[in-house]
C-alpha positions as CSV (number, residue, x, y, z in Angstrom):
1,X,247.3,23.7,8.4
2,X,249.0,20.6,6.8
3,X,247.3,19.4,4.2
4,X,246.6,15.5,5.5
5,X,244.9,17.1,8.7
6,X,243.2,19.3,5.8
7,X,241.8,16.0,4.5
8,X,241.3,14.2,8.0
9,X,238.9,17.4,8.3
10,X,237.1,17.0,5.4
11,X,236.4,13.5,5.6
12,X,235.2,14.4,9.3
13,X,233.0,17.0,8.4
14,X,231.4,15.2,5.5
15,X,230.9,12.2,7.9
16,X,229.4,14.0,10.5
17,X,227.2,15.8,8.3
18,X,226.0,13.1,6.5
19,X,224.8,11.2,10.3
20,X,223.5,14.5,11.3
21,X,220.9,14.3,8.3
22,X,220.9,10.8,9.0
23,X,219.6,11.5,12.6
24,X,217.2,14.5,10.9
25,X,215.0,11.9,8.4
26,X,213.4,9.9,11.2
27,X,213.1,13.1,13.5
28,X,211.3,14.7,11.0
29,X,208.9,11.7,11.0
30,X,208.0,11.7,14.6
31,X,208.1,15.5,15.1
32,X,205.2,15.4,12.3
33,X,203.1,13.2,13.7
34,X,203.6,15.1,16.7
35,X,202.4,18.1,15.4
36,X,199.4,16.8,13.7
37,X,198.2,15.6,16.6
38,X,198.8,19.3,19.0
39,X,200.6,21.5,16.6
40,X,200.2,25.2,17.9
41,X,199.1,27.2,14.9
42,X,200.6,30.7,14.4
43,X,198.7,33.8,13.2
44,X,201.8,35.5,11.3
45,X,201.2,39.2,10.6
46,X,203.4,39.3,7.9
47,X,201.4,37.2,5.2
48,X,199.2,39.7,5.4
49,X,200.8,41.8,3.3
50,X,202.4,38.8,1.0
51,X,200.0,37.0,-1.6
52,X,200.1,33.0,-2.3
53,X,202.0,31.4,-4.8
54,X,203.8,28.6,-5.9
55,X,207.8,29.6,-5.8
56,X,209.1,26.2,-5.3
57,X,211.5,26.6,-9.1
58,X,212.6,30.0,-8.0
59,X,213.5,28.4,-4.2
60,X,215.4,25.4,-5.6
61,X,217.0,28.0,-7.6
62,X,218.4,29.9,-5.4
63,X,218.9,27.6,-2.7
64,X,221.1,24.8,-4.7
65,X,222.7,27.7,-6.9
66,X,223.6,29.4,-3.7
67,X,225.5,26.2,-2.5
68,X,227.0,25.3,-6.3
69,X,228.5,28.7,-6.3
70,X,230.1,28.2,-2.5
71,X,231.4,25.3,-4.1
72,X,233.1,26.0,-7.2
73,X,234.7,29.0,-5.7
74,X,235.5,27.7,-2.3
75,X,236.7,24.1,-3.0
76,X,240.4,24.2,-3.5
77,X,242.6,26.2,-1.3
78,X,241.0,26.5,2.1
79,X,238.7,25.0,4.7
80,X,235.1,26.7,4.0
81,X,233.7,23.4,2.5
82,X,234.4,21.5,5.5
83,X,233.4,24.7,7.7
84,X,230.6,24.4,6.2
85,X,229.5,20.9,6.1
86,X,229.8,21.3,10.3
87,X,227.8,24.4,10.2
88,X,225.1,22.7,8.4
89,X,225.6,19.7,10.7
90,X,225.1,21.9,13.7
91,X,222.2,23.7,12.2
92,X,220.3,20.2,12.0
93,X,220.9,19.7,15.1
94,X,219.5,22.8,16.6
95,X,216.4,22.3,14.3
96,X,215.8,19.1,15.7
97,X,216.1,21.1,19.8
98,X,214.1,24.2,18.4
99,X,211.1,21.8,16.3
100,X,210.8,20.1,19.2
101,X,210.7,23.2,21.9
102,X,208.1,25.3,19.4
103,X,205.9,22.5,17.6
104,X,204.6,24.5,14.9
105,X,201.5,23.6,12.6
106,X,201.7,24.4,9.3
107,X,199.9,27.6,8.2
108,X,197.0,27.0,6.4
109,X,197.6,28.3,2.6
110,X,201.0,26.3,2.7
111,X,201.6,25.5,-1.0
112,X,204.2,22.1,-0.7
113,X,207.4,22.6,-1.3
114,X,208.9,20.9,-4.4
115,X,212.1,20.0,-4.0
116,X,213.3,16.6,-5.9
117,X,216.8,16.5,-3.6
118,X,214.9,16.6,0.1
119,X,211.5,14.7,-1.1
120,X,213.5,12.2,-2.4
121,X,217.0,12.0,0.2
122,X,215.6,14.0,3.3
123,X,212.1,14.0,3.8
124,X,210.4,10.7,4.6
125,X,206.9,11.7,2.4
126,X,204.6,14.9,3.0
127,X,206.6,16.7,5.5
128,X,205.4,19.8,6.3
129,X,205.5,20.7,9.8
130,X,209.4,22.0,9.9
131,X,208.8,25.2,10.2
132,X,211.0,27.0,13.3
133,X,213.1,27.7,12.2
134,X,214.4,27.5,8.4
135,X,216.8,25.2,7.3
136,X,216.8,27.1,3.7
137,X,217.3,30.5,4.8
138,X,219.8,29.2,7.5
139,X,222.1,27.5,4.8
140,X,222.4,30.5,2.6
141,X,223.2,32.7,5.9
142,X,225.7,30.2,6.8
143,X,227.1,30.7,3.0
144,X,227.3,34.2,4.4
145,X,228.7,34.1,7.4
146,X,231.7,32.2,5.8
147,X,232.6,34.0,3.4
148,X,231.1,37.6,3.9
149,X,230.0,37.7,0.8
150,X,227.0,40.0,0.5
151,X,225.1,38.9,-2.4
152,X,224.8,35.8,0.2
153,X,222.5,38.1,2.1
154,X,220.5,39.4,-0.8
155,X,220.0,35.7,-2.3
156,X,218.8,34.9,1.6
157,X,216.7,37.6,2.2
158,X,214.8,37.1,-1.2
159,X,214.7,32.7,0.0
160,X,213.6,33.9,3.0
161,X,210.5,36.1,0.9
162,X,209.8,33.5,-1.5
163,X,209.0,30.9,1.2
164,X,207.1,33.5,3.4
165,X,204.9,33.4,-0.1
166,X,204.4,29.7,-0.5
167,X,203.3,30.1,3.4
168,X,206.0,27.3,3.7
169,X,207.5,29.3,6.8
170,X,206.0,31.8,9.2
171,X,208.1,35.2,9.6
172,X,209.6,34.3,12.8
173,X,211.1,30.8,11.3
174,X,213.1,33.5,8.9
175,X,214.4,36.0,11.2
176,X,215.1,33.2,13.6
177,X,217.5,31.3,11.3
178,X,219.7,34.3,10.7
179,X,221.4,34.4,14.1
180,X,221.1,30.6,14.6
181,X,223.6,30.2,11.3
182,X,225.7,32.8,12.6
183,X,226.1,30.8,16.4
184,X,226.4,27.4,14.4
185,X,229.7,29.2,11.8
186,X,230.6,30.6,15.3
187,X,230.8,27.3,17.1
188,X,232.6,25.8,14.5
189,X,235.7,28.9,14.6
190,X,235.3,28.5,18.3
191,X,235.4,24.6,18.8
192,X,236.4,22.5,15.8
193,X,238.5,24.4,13.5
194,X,240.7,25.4,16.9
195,X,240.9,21.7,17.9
196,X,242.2,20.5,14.6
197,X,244.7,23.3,13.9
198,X,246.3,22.0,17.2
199,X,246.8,18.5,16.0
C-alpha cells in the first residue's frame, strides 16, 4: 500500500471513529433514560461466586495500558492503528443496535466505574446502564484479534473479571463481546482494508 493512501486511511479511520463516539454520547443519554424507566434486570449466576469491590484503578490500568502498548508498538510501519480505530468504530455501533435490542438494568451492587477519560469525553454524567455487551473487554479483544498477540487475551480475560467484580457488567455482556470484536476486525479485513488497497 502506497503510503499517501496509507495516510488517506488513517485520517479516514480517525474521522470516522471519532463521529462514531460522537453518535454514542447522546445514545447513551436516551438509552439510559430508557432503561430507568423498563430496564429488564438480569439475575447473573456468575456473581455468585465473585465478591464486590471497587477495581476501577486496576480497570483503567489495564484498559488504557492495553491500548498505549498497541500504540507504541504498532504505530509506524503498518495499518493496525487505523484497523483499529474502524474496529472500535464498528464496535460502537453494534453497542448502540445490541443496548437497544437487550435494555439491560444495571445489577444492583454495581460499584460506578471511575474512569476520568469516558466520565469526562464519553459519558454524558452517571451512565450506567451500558451493559450488553462490553465496550472494555471488546477493545482489548479487538487489540487481539489484530495482532494475535496472546497476552491481549490474558489482559481481557482478567478486564473482563475485574468488571464482573465491580458488578459493572453481567457475565453474558463479557462473553458476548469476544465474538462481536472478532466480527467487527473481520469486517474491516473483509470490507474496508480490501476497498482501499484497490484505490
Amino acid at each position: 500500500m502506497k503510503v499517501s493512501v496509507k495516510i488517506v486511511f488513517f485520517i479516514g479511520s480517525a474521522l470516522f471513529l471519532s463521529i462514531c463516539a460522537l453518535v454514542f454520547i447522546p445514545f447513551l443519554d436516551f438509552h439510559e433514560a430508557r432503561v430507568d424507566a423498563g430496564g429488564i434486570l438480569f439475575s447473573d449466576p456468575v456473581f455468585q461466586f465473585l465478591p464486590v469491590a471497587d477495581c476501577s484503578v486496576f480497570i483503567f490500568s489495564i484498559t488504557y495500558g492495553s491500548l498505549v502498548l498497541f500504540l507504541a508498538t504498532n504505530f509506524r510501519g503498518s495499518n493496525l492503528v487505523s484497523k483499529f480505530m474502524v474496529s472500535y468504530g464498528i464496535l460502537l455501533l453494534l453497542r448502540m443496535i445490541t443496548l437497544s435490542v437487550l435494555p439491560l438494568k444495571e445489577p444492583d451492587a454495581l460499584i460506578f466505574l471511575q474512569d476520568p477519560f469516558l466520565n469526562n469525553l464519553i459519558y454524558p454524567g452517571n451512565i450506567d446502564a451500558d451493559l450488553f455487551f462490553s465496550g472494555h473487554t471488546g477493545m482489548v479483544f479487538i487489540l487481539y484479534f489484530l495482532t494475535k498477540k496472546w497476552w491481549y487475551v490474558l489482559l481481557g480475560i482478567l478486564l473482563g473479571i475485574l468488571l464482573m467484580i465491580q458488578r459493572v457488567h453481567y457475565s453474558i455482556d463479557i462473553i458476548a463481546a469476544i465474538p462481536i470484536a472478532l466480527i467487527t476486525v473481520r469486517l474491516v479485513d473483509l470490507f474496508v482494508v480490501k476497498c482501499v488497497q484497490k484505490k
